[in-house]
N, C-alpha and C positions, 0 to 999 in steps of 0.2 A: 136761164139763157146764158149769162154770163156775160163779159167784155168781149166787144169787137176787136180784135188785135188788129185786124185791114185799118178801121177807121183808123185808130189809135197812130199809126204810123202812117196816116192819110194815103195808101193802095189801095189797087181796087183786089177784090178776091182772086185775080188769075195774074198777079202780079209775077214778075220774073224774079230770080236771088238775086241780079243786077242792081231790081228797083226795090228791093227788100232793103240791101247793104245800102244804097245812096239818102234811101227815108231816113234809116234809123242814123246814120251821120249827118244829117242833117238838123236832124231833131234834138240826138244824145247834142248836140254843140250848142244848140240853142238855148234847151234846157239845163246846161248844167250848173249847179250851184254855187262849183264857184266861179262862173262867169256869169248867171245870174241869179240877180239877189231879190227876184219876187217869191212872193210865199208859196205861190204852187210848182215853183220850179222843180224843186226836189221831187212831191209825186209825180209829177210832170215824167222828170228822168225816168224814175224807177218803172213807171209804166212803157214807157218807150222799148226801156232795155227788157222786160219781158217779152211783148209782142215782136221785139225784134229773136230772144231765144226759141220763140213758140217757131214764126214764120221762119228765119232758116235754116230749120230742120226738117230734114224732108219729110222722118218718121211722126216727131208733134204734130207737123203743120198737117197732115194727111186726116192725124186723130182730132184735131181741132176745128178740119172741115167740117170730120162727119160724124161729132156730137160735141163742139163745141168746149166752151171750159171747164164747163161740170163732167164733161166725161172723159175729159184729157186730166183732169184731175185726178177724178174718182174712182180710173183705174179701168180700163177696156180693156177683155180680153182682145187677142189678137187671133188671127187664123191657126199661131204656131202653140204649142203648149207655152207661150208666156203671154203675159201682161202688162201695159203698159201703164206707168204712171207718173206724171209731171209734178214737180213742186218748184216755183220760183225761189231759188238759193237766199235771194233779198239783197245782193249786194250790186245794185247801179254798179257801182264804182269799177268793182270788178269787169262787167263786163265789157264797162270801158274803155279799160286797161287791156284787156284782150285783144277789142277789135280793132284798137290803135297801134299795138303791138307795145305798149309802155311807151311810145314816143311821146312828148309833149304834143298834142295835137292842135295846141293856140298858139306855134310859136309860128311869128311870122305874119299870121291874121288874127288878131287879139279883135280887130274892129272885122264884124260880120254882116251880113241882115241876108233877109231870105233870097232877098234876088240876086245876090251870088254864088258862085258853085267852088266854094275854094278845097272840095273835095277829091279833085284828082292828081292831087300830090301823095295820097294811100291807091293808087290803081296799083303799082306795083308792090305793093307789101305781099309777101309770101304769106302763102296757108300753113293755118298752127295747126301743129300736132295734137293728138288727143291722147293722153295717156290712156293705157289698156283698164276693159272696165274692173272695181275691185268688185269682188262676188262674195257671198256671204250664204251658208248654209241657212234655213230658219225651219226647224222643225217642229212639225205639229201633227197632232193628237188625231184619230181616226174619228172621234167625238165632234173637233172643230171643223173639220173637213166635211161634216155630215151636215153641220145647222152654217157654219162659215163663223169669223171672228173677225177681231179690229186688232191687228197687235200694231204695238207701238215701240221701234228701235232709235236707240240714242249712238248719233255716230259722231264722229269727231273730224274735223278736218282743218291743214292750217292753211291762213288763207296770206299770202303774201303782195304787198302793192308791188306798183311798177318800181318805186322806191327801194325798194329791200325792206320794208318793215314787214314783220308777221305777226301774226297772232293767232291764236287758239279759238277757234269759234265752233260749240255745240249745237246739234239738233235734232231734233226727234221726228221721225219720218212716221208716216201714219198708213199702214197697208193694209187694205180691209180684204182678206181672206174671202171671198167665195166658194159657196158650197159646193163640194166635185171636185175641186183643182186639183190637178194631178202631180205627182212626185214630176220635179224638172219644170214647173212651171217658173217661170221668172219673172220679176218685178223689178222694171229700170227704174230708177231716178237718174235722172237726167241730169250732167255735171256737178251733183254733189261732191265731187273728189275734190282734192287738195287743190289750190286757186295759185298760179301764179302764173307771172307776168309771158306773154308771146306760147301760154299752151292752156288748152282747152281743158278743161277739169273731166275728169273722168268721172264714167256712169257709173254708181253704184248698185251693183245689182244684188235682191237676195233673192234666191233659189227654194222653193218650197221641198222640204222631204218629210215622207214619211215616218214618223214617231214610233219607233212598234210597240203595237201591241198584247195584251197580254195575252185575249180571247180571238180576235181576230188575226186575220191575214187577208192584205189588199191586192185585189187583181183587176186592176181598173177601175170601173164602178162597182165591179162586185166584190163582196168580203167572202172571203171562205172563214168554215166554221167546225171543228170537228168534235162532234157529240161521241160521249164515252158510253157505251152499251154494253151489258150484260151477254152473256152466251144464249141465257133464254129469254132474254128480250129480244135479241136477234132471231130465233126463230119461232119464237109463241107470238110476237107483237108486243107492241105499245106505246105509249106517249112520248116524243121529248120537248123539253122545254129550251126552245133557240132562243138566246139572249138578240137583242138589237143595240144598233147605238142612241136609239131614243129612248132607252133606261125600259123600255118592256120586253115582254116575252110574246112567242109566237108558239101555238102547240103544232109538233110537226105526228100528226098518227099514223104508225107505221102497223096498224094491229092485223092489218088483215094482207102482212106483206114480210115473207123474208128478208132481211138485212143479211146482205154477202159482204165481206170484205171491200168490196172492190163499187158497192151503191154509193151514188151519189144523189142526194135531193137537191131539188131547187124551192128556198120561197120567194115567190114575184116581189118587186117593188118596193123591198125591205135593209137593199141594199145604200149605196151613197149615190146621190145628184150627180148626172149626166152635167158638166162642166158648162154646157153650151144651152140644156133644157133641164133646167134646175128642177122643174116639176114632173122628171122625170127621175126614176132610179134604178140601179142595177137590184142586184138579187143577191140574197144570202146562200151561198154554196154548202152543202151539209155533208162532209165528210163522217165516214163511223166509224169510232176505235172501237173494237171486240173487245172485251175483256176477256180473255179463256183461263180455265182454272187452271191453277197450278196442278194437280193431280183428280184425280177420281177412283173411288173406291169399287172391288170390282163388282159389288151388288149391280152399283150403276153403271159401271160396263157392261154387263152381262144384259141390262133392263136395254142401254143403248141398241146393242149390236142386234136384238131381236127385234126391232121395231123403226130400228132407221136405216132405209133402203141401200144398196152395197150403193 
């Protein structure tokens, strides 16, 4: 099920971004570390400022209605060919500094308590900018695309205080590939970009593309496939052996059927997972290359031309 973000910042679920922005200041002031100095104050923060990044975002808070933290996490496809997926940055502090705009925001009311609203001194703070998202190609294997993977990208970003100090902070973002996804599908992280003071970190997105292959070629769910054929297998018949990407073969028999240039077969359900019905699959497409001889001797012309119709 995961954490309630509503409770956590004490709204109810159909709260306004009004009452989203006045909890989460209310609370980030309350809890902070170094104004106070109990032992849960710090998880305290960090929790706050999460459900504060979840709730006012229109696109989390939407995916976090409608399955919650495990699957704002875990990565939801969306209607569009992308994917959604949330990771908390881990930096309180930061998002402190953002939504205060770097001001000091104890100067003046160091002494608080709940039953005061000394938060409408920020009513007027300007909305920060969001740097444009960074995007990253990640390409993968028509094999991973067919059973799905877990990859795992190490990105780097500097994160700078309201202060001016920076630093260099590492992290490895964890995207679990589903089977089907198609080339252009996209996976947001949400504000991982570079952190500083009065602008919103940018999403980092990575874009799935297609890998090529050596046997295949992808056309949605379906792979096209093109079997190399003999002159007289093309017209006496016979077996071919279609590869898959589940490491077996398919026997395609063509024995009691001319192969023209221009045939195409279909095998059902051999192809890669429909994106949205996984236990479903496209079809392996069967193109045929001829092979035609380089010459013929004219015995075998003469044997030709009497017996294969003008």
């Amino acid at each position: 099920m995961g954490r309630d973000y509503y409770k956590i910042l004490g709204i109810s679920k159909d709260a306004p971004d009004d009452e989203i922005k006045k909890a989460y200041r209310k609370l980030a002031l309350k809890y902070h570390p170094d104004k106070n100095k109990s032992p849960e104050a710090e998880e305290k923060f960090k929790e706050v400022a999460e459900a504060y990044e979840v709730l006012s975002d229109k696109k989390k808070r939407d995916v976090y209605d409608a399955y919650g933290e495990d699957g704002l996490k875990g990565g939801v496809l969306g209607g569009g060919p992308s994917t959604f997926t949330y990771t908390f940055h881990g930096d309180p502090r930061a998002t402190f500094a953002q939504f205060f705009g770097g001001a000091d925001p104890f100067q003046g009311f160091f002494d608080f308590d709940e039953g005061n609203d000394p938060f409408s001194i920020f009513g007027g703070m300007t909305a920060r900018q969001q740097d444009p998202p960074v995007e990253y190609d990640l390409n993968i294997s028509l094999e991973n695309i067919y059973k799905g993977c877990t990859k795992k990208m190490k990105v780097a970003r500097n994160v700078t205080s309201a202060h001016g100090h920076r630093r260099r902070e590492e992290k490895v973002l964890t995207i679990n590939v589903k089977p089907g996804w198609k080339a252009g599908t996209k996976i947001t992280f949400c504000k991982e970009g570079d952190v500083e003071p009065n602008k919103v970190p940018a999403d980092i997105v990575f874009i799935i593309r297609d890998k090529a292959h050596p046997v295949f070629k992808r056309e949605g769910s379906d792979i096209r496939y093109t079997a190399g054929i003999s002159l007289k297998q093309a017209l006496c018949g016979g077996v071919v052996n279609v590869p898959t990407l589940n490491e077996k073969s398919v026997r395609l028999d063509h024995t009691s059927e001319i192969i023209k240039p221009n045939t195409i077969k279909r095998i059902p359900g051999q192809g890669l997972p429909y994106p949205k019905e996984p236990s479903r699959r496209g079809d392996i497409v069967v193109d045929f290359n001829i092979k035609f001889p380089n010459k013929l001797s004219q015995q075998v012309k003469n044997f030709l031309i009497d017996r294969l119709p003008d």
